[in-house]
Residue frames as qw, qx, qy, qz and C-alpha x, y, z in Angstrom:
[[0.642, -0.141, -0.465, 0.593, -2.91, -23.45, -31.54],
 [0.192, -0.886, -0.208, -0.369, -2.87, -20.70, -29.13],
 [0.375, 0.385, -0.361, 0.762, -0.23, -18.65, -26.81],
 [0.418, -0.794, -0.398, -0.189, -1.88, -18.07, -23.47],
 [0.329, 0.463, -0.356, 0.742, -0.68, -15.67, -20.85],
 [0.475, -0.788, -0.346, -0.184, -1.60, -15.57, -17.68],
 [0.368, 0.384, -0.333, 0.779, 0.07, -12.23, -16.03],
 [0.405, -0.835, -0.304, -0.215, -0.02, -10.89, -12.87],
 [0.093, -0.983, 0.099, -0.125, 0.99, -8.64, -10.57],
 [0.482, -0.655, 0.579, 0.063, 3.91, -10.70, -9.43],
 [0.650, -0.008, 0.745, 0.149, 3.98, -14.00, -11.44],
 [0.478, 0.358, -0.482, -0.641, 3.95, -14.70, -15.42],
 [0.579, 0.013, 0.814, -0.048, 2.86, -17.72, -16.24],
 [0.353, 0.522, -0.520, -0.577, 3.01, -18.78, -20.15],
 [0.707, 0.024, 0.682, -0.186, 1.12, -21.65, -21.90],
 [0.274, 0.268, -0.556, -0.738, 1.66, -22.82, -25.67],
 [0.645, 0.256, 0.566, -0.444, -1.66, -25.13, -26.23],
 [0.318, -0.030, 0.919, 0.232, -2.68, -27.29, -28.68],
 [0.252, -0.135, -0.361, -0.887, -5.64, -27.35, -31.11],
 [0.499, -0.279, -0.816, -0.088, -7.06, -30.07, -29.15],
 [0.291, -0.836, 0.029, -0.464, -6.59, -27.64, -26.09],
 [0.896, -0.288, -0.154, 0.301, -4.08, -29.92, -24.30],
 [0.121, -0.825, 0.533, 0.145, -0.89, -27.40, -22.79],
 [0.870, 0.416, -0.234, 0.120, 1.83, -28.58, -24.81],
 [0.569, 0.239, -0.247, 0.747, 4.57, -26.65, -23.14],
 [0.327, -0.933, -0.129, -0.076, 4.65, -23.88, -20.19],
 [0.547, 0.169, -0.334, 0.749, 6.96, -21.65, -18.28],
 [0.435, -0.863, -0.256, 0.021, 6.78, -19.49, -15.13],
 [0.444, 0.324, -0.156, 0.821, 8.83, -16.47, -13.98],
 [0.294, -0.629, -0.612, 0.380, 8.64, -14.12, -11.92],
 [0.177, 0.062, 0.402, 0.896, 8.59, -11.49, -14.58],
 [0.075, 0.721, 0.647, -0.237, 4.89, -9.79, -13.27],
 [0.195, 0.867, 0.339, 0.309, 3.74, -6.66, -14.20],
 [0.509, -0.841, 0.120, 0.137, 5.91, -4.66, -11.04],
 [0.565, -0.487, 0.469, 0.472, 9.07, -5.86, -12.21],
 [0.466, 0.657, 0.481, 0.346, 7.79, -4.93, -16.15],
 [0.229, -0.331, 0.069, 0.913, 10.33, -1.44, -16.61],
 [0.474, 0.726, 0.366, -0.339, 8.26, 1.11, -18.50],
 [0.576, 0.650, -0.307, -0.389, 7.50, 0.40, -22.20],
 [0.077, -0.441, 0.891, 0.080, 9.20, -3.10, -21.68],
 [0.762, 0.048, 0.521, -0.382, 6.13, -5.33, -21.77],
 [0.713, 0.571, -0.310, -0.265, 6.46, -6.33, -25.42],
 [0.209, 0.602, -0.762, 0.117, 10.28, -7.14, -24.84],
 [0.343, -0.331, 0.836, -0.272, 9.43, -9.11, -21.75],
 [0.861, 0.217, 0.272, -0.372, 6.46, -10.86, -23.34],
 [0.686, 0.657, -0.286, -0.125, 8.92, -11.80, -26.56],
 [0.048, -0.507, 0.796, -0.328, 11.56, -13.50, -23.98],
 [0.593, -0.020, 0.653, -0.471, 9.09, -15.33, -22.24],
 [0.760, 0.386, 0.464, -0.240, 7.09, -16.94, -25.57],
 [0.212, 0.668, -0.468, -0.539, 9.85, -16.07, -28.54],
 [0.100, -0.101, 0.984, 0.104, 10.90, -19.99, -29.16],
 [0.401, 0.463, 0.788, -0.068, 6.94, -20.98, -29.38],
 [0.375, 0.794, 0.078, -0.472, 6.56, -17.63, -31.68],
 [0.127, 0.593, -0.657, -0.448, 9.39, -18.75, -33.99],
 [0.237, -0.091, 0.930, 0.266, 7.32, -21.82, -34.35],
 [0.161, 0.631, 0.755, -0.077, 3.54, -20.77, -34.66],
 [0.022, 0.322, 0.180, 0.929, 1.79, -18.10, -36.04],
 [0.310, -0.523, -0.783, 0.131, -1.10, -18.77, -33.00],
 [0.070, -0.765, -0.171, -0.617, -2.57, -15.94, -31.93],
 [0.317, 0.198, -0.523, 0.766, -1.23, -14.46, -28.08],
 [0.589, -0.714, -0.138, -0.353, -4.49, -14.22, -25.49],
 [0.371, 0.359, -0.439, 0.735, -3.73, -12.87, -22.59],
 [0.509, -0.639, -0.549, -0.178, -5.20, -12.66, -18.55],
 [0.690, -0.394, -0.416, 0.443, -4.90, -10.92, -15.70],
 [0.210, -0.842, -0.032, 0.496, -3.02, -7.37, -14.20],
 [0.529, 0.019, 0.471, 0.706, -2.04, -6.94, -17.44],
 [0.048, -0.600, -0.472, -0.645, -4.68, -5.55, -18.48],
 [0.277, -0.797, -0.454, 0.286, -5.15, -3.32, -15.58],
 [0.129, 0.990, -0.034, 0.041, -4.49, 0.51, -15.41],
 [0.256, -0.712, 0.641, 0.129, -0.73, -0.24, -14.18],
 [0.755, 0.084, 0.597, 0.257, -0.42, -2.95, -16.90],
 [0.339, 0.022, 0.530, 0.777, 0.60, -2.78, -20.79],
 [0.208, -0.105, -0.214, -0.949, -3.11, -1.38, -21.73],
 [0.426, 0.114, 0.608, -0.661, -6.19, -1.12, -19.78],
 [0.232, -0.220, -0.875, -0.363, -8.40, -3.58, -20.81],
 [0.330, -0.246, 0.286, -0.865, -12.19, -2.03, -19.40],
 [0.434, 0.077, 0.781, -0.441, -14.80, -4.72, -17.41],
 [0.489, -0.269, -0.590, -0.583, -17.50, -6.41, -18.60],
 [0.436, -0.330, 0.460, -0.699, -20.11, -5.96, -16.04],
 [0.125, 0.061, 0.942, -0.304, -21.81, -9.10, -14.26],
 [0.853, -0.051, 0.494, 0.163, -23.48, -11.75, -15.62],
 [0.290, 0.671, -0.591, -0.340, -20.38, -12.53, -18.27],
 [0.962, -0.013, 0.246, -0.117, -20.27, -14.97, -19.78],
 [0.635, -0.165, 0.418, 0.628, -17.39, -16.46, -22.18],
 [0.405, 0.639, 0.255, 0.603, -18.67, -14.44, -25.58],
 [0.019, -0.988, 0.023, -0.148, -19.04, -10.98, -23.37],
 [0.606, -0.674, 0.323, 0.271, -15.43, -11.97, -22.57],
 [0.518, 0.152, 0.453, 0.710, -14.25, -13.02, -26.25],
 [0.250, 0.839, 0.384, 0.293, -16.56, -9.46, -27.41],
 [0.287, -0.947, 0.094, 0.112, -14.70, -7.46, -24.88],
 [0.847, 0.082, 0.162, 0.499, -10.93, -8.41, -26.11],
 [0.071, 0.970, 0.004, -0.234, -8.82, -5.85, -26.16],
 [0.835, 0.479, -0.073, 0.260, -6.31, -5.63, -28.94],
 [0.523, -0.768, 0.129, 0.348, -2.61, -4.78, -28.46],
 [0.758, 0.609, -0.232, 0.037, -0.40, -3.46, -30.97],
 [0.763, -0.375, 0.491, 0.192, 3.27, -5.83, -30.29],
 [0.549, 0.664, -0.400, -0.311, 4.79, -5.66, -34.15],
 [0.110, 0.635, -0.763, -0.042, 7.39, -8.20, -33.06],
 [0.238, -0.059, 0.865, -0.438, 4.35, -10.89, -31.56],
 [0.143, -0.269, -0.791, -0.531, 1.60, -10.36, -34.21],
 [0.554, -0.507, -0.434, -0.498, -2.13, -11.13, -33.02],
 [0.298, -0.204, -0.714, 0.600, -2.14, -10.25, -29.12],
 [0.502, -0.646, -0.101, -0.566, -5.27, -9.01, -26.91],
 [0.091, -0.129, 0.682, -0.714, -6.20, -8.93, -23.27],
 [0.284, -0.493, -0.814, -0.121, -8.76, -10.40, -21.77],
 [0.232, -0.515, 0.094, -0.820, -11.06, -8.14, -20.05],
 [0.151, -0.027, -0.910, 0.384, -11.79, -8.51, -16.33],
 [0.357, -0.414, -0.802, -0.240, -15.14, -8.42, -14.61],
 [0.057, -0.226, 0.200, -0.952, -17.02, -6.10, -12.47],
 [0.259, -0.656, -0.705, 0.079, -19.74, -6.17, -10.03],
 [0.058, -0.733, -0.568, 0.369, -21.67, -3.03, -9.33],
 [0.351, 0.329, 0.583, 0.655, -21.07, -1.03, -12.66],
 [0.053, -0.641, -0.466, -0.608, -24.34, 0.71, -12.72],
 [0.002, -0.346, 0.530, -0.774, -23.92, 1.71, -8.90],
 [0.752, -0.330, -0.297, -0.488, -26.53, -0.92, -7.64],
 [0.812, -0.570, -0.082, 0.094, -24.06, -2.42, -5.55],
 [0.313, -0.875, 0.281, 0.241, -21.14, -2.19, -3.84],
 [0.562, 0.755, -0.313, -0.123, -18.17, -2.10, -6.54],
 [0.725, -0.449, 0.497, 0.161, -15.96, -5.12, -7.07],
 [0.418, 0.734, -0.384, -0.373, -13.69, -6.26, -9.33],
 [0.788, -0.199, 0.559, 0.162, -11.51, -9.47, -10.62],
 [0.413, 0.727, -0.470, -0.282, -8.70, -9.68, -13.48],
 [0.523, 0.317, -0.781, -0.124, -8.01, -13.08, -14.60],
 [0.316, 0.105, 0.885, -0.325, -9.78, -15.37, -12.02],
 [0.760, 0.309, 0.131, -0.557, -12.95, -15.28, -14.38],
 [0.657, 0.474, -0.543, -0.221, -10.57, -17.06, -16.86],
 [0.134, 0.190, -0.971, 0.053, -9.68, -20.14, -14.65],
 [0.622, 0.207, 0.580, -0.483, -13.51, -20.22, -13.44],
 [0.661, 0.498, -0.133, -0.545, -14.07, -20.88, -16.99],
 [0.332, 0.579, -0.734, -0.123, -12.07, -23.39, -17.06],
 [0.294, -0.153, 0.759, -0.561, -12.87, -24.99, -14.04],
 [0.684, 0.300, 0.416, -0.518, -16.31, -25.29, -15.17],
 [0.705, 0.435, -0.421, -0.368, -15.45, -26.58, -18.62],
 [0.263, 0.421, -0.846, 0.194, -13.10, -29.36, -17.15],
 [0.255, -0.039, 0.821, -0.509, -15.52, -30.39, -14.21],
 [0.068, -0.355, -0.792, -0.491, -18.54, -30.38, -16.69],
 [0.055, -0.614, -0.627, 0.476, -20.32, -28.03, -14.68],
 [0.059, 0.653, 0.224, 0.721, -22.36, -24.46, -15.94],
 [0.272, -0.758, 0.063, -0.589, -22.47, -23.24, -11.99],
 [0.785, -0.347, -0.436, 0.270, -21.79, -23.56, -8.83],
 [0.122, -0.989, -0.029, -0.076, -19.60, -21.51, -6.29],
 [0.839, 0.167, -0.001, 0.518, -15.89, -21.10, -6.55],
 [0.519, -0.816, 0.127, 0.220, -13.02, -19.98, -4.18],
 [0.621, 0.598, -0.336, 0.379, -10.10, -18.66, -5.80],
 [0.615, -0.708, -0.217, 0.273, -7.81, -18.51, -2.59],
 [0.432, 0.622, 0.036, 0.651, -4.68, -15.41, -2.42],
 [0.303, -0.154, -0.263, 0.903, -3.73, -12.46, -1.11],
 [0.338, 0.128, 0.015, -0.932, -6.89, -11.09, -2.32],
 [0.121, 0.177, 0.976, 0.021, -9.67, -14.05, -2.18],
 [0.383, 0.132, -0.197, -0.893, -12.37, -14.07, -4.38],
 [0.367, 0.260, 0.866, -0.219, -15.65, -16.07, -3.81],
 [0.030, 0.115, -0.687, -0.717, -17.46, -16.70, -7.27],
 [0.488, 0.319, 0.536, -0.611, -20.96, -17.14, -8.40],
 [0.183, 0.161, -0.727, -0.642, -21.46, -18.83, -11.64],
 [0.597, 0.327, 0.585, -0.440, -25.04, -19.70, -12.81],
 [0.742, 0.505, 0.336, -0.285, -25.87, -20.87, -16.27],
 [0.754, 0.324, 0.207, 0.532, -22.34, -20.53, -17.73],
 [0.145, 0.746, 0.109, 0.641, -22.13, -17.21, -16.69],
 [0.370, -0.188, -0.534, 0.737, -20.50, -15.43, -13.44],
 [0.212, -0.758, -0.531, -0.314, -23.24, -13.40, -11.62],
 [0.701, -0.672, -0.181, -0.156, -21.81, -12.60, -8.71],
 [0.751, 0.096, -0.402, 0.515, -18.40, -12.37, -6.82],
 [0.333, -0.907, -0.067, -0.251, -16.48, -11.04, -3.52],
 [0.762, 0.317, -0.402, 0.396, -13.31, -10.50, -2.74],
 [0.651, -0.748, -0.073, 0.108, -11.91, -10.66, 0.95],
 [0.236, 0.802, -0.506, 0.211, -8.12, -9.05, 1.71],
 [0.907, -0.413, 0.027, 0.071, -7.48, -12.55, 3.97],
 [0.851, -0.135, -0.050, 0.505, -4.06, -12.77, 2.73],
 [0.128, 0.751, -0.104, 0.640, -3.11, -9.08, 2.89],
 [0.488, -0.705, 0.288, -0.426, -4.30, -8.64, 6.12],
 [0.939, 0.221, -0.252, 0.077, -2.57, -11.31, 6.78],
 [0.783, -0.033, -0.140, 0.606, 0.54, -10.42, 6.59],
 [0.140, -0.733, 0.185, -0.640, -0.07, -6.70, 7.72],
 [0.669, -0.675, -0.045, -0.307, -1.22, -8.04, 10.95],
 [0.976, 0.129, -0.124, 0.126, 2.05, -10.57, 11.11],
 [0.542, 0.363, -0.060, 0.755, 4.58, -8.21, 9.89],
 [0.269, 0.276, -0.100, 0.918, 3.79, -4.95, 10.99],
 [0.573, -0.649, -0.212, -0.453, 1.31, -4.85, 13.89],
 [0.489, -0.631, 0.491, -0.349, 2.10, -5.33, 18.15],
 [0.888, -0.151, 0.419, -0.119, 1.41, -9.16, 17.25],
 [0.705, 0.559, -0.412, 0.142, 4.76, -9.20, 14.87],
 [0.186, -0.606, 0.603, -0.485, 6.43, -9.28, 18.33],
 [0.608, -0.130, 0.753, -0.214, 5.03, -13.01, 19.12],
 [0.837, 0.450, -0.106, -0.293, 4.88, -14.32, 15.80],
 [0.607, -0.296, 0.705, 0.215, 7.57, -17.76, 15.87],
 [0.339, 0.421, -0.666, -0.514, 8.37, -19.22, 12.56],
 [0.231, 0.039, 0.969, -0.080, 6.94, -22.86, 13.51],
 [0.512, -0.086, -0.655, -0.549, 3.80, -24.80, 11.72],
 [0.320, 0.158, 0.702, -0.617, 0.97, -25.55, 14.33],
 [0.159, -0.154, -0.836, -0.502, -1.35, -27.46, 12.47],
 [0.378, -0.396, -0.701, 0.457, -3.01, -27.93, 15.84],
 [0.246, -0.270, -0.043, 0.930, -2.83, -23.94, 16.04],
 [0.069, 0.021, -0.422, -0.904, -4.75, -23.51, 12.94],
 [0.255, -0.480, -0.813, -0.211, -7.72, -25.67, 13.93],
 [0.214, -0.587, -0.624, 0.470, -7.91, -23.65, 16.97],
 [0.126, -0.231, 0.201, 0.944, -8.39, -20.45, 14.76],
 [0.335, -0.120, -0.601, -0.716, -11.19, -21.90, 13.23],
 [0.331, -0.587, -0.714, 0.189, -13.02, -22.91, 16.50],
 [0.119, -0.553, -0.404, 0.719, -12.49, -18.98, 17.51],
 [0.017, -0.071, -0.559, -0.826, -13.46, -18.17, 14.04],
 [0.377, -0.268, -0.824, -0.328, -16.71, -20.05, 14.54],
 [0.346, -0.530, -0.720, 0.284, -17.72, -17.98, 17.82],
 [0.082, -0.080, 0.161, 0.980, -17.77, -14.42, 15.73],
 [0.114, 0.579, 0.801, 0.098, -20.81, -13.68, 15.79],
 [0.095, 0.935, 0.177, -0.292, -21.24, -9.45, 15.82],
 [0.519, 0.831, -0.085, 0.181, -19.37, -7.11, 13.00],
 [0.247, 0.828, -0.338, 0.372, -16.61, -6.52, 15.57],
 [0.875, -0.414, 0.249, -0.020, -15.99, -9.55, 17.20],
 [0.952, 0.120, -0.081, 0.269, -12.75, -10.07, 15.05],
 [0.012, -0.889, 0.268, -0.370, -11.44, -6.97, 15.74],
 [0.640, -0.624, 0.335, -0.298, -11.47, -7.95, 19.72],
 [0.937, -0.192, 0.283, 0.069, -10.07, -11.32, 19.00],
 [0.700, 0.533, -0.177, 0.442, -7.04, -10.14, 16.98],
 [0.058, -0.615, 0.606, -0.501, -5.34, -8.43, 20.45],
 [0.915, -0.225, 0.086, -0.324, -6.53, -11.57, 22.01],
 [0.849, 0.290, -0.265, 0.352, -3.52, -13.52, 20.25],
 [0.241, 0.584, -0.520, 0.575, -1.25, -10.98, 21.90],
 [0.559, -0.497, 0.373, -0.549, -3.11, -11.30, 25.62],
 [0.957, -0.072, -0.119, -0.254, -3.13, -15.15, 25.27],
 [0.693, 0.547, -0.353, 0.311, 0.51, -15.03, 24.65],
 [0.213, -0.621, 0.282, -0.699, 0.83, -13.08, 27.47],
 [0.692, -0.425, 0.257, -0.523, -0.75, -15.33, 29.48],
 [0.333, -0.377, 0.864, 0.007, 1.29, -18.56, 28.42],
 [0.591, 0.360, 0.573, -0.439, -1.66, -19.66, 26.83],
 [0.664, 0.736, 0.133, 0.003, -0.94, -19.35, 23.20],
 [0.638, -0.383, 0.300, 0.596, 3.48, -19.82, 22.08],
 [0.041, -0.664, 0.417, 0.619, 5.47, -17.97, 19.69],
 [0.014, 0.070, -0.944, -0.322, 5.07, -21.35, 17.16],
 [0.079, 0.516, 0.850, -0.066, 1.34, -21.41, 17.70],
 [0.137, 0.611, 0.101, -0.773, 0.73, -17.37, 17.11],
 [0.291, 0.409, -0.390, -0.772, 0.62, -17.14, 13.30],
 [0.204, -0.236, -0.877, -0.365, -1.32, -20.51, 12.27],
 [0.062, 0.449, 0.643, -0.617, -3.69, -19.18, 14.96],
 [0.212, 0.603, 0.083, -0.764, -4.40, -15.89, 13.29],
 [0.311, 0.233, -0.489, -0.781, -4.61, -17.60, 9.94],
 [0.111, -0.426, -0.898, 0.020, -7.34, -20.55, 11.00],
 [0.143, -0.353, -0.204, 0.902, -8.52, -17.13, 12.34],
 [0.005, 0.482, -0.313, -0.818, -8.89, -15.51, 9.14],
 [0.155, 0.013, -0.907, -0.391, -9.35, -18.13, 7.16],
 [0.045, -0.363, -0.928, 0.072, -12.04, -19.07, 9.20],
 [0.152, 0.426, 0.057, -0.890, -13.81, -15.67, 8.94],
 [0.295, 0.417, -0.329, -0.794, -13.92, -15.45, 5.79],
 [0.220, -0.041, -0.969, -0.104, -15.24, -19.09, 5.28],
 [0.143, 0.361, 0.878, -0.281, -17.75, -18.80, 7.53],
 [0.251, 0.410, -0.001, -0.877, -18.83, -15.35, 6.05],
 [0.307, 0.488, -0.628, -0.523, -18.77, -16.53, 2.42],
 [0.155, -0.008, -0.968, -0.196, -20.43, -20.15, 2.81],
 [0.366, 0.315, 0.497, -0.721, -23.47, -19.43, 4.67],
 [0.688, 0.539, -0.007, -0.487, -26.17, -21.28, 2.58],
 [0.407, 0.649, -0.574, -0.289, -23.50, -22.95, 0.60],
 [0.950, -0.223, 0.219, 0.001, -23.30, -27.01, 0.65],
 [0.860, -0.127, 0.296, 0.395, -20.19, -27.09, -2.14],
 [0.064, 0.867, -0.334, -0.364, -17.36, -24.82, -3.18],
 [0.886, 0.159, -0.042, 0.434, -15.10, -25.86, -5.64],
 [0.465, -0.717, 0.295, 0.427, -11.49, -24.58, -4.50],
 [0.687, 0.711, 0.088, 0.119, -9.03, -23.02, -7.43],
 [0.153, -0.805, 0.528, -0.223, -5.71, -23.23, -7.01],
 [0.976, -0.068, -0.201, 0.046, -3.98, -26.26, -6.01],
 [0.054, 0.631, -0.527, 0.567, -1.61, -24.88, -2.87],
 [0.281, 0.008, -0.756, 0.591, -0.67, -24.91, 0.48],
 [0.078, 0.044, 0.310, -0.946, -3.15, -22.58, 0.77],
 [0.593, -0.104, -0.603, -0.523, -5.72, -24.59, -1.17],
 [0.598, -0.167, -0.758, 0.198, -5.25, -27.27, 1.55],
 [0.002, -0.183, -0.597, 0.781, -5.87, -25.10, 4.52],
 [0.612, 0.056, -0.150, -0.775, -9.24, -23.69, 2.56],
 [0.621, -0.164, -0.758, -0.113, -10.22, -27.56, 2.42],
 [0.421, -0.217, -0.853, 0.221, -9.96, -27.90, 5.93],
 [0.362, 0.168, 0.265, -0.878, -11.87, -24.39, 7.10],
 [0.349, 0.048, -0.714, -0.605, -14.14, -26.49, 4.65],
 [0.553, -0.138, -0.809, -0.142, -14.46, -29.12, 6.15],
 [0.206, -0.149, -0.734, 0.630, -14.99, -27.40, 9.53],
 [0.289, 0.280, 0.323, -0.857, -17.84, -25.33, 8.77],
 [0.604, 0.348, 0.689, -0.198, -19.86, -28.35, 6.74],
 [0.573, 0.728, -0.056, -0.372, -19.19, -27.47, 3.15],
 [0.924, 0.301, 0.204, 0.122, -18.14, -30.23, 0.46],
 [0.062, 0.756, -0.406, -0.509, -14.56, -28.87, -0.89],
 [0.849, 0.299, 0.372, 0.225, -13.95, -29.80, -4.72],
 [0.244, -0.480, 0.394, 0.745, -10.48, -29.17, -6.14],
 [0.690, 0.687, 0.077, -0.214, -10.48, -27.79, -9.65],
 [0.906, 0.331, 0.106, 0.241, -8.36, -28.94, -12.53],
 [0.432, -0.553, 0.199, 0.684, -4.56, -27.67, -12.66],
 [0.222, -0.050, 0.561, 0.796, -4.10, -25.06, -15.67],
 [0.221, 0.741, 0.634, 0.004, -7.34, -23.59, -15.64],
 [0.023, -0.702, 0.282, 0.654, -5.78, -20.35, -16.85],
 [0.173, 0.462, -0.484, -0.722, -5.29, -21.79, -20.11],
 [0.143, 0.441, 0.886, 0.012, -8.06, -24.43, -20.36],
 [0.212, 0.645, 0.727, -0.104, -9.80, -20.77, -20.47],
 [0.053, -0.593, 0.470, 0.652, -7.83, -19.15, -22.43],
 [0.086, 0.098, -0.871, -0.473, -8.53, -21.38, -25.11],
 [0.111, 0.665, 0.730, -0.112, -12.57, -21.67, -24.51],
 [0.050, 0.731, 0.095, -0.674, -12.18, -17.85, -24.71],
 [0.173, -0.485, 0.486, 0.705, -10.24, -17.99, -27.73],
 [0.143, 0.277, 0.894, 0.323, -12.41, -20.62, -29.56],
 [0.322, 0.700, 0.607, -0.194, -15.31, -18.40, -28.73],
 [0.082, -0.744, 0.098, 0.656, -13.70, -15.68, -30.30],
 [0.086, 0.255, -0.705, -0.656, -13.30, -17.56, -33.78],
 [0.712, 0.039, 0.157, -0.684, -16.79, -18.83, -33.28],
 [0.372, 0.289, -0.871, -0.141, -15.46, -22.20, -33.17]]
């Protein structure tokens, strides 16, 4: 059996798993790393999984902003291509007296040796890994969507490759705390969003979105664009940006995540000709447990 953890900056999310690898049992909180008082992780971790610890002796893997510098203990990259062993070799232990056998997973790094430009990703490698075990695939290309969206590259079983756009950051900078928070209605414009992705689709120089983010305000202005139709604009917008950037070449993505926000990636998808395939729910601890197995060289 196995204890999976998949932490992050905002969310916990806890899986007890089977040997077969089937989740037996879960729980979610909103007990992230931010709201983790210092020197408290243990405690919070021992709340969250005590009842499945008082029944197993399973060992406690673990994903995500935990293991980052503002987490319980830095857990350092493995550089690009990783597969699953340079992820079970890289484990970092944790000592927990009250929890037994716990590690971090280490996250994943692009441009290490300074050959390119430096990226990073904590616990999306572990649901690609899943993804791909569940779909039966060893590659392909694979959209985590977020506040910090990361487009994947996986070739032979191994992630090669990855980039991560700030769509939903900027987002909600631009939303909240820019000129165009002043016309931003609370309505759902489906309608709204498509047309975000037609002005998405007519970017064509580095600094054509720039120009076309005071656009929203001037349209407004002009009657041309309501208060209910401003903010699905600017994310079809966005979305579409980064969609068209980030497929180019690409015939099928698989999409990770199963959201609202999944569902709007489907349809930037489906406007700019590229196949969307959803991955499996619980790929967090579908690879958690591939990790774990490689780790006992099962």
């Amino acid at each position: 059996m196995l204890i999976g953890v998949d932490w992050g900056t905002t969310r916990l999310r806890a899986y007890l798993v089977g040997d077969d690898g089937a989740v037996l049992e879960s729980t979610e909180s909103s007990a992230g790393l931010m709201s983790v008082p210092a020197g408290g992780f243990e405690r919070v971790l021992a709340e969250t999984v005590g009842a499945w610890r008082a029944r197993t002796a399973a060992p406690i893997l673990m994903s995500g902003m935990v293991g980052s510098r503002q987490g319980w203990r830095e857990a350092p990259y493995v550089a690009t291509p990783a597969n699953l062993k340079a992820l079970a070799d890289g484990l970092m232990p944790v000592e927990a007296p009250s929890l037994g056998d716990v590690a971090i997973v280490p996250g994943v790094a692009v441009g290490i040796d300074g050959g390119a430009w430096a990226d990073v990703m904590r616990g999306e490698e572990v649901e690609i890994f899943g993804a791909l075990d569940t779909l039966g695939r060893t590659g392909g290309t694979f959209v985590l969507p977020g506040t910090h969206s990361k487009w994947v590259t996986v070739e032979d079983g191994a992630i090669t490759d990855f980039r991560t756009y700030m769509t939903g950051e900027l987002f909600g900078a631009l939303k909240d705390h820019t000129i165009l928070s002043k016309m931003m209605g609370k309505g759902r414009d489906e309608a709204a969003f498509a047309k975000g992705l037609d002005a998405a689709d007519g970017l064509d120089r580095p600094g054509d979105l720039l120009t076309r983010f005071f656009s929203i305000r001037a349209e407004g202005l002009m009657g041309r664009l309501g208060e209910d139709e401003a903010g699905d604009f600017l994310s079809g917008l966005l979305i579409g940006a980064e969609v068209k950037s980030a497929c180019a070449g690409v015939a099928t993505a698989i999409i990770v995540g199963a959201t609202d926000l999944g569902a709007r990636y489907r349809r930037a998808f489906e406007r700019f000709g590229v196949e969307p395939v959803a991955a499996p729910h619980e790929s967090a601890a579908i690879g958690l447990t591939l990790i774990q197995r490689e780790r006992a060289g099962i």
